[in-house]
N, C-alpha and C positions, 0 to 999 in steps of 0.2 A: 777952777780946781774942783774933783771929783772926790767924794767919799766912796766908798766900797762895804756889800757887807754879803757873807757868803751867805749862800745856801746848801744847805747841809738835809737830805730826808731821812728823816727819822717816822716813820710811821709808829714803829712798834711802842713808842715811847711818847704818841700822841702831840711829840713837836715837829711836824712840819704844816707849815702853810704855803698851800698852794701860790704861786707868782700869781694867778689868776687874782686870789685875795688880797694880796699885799698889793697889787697894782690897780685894786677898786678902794682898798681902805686905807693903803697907804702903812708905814713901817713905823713899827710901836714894841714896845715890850712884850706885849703879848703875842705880835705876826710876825716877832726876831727869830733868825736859826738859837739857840741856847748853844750852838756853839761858843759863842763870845762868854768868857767868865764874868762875872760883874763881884768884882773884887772887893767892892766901898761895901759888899752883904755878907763876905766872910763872917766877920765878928759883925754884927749890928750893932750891940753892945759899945765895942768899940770904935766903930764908925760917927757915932755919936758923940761919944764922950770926947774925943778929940778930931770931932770937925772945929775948924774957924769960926770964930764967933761971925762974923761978915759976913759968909756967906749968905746968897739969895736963898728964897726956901725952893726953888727950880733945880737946885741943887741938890737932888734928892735919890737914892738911888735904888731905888723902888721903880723906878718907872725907866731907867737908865740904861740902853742897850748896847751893844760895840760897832762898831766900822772897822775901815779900814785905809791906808793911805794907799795903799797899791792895789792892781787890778789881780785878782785871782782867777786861775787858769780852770776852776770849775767854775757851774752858773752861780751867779751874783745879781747882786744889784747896785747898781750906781745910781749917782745925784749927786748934784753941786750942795758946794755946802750954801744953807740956806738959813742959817742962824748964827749967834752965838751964845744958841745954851748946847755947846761942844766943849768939851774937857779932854786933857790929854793928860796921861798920868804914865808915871813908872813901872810897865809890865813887870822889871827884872824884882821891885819892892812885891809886886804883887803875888809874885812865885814864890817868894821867900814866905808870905804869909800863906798862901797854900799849900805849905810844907805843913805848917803847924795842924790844919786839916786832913792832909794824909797822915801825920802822928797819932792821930787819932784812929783814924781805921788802924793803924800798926799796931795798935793797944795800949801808945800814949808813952809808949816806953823812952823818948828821945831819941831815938836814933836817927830819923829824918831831919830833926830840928837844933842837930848838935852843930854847935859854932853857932847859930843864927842870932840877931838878936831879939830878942823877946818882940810879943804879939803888940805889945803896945809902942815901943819903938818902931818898931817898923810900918806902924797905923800911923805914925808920927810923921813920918817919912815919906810914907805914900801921902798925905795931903800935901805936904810939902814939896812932894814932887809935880804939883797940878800948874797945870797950864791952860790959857785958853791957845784956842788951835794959832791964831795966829802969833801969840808969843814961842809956842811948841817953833814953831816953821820957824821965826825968823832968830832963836838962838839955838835951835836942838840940842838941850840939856844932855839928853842922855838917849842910848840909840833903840830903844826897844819900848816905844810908846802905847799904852792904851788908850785907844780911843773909844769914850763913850756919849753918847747924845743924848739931853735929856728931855727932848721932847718929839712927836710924832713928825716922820718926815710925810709930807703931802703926796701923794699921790700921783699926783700929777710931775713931781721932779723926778720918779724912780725910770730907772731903765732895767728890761730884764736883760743879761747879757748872757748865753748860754754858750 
């Protein structure tokens, strides 16, 4: 089984790195496209206050990047999955909590976040909806999965696919 994770160039914006680099150092937080949101850093605040007490400290989402299950029709990068510090979480909780982030650029007024439920329920929610990849695969909770890695893929597993 193959992970995916796009490439997206942004120069002007100082995030892109070359395939060139990502395929001598291998894919990390720092040589990801920023395309992928990293959700668990909306609120940090509240990322924290209701993580699991159990969790590993691996679990950390500071260092945390996205994939993907399917092949994308721009260049990417594929690799087998090669761990299990992989997590798969609730994209559709994740938007609801990015709502609360666009409310604020709106000027905070509610209009984006009306009906939602509050920041902290739904930080409730999103951990609850965690999965590791192979429990995601063999009951598919729910159809609109994030996936994030948290640890560097090697080098040597990436393909560049253009």
């Amino acid at each position: 089984m193959f992970l995916y994770h796009v490439i997206i160039r942004n120069d002007d914006l100082g995030e892109y790195f070359s395939p060139e680099i990502v395929l001598k150092e291998g894919l990390n937080r720092k040589t990801a496209t920023k395309w992928y949101g990293n959700s668990g850093n909306f609120f940090p605040d509240l990322t924290i206050r209701f993580r699991p007490a159990n969790l590993p400290k691996w679990v950390d989402f500071k260092v945390a990047f996205g994939a993907g299950l399917e092949e994308y029709d721009i260049p990417h990068y594929r690799f087998p999955v090669f761990s299990d510090k992989i997590l798969i979480f609730n994209r559709d909780i994740a938007s609801d909590l990015f709502s609360y982030i666009e409310d604020i650029y709106d000027g905070g007024n509610g209009r984006i976040v009306e009906g939602l439920p509050s920041k902290e329920d739904l930080m409730k929610n999103y951990w609850a909806s965690m999965n590791t990849l192979e429990e995601f695969l063999k009951n598919k909770p729910y159809n609109n999965p994030e996936i994030y890695i948290f640890e560097q893929v090697p080098a040597k597993l990436i393909d560049y696919i253009e």
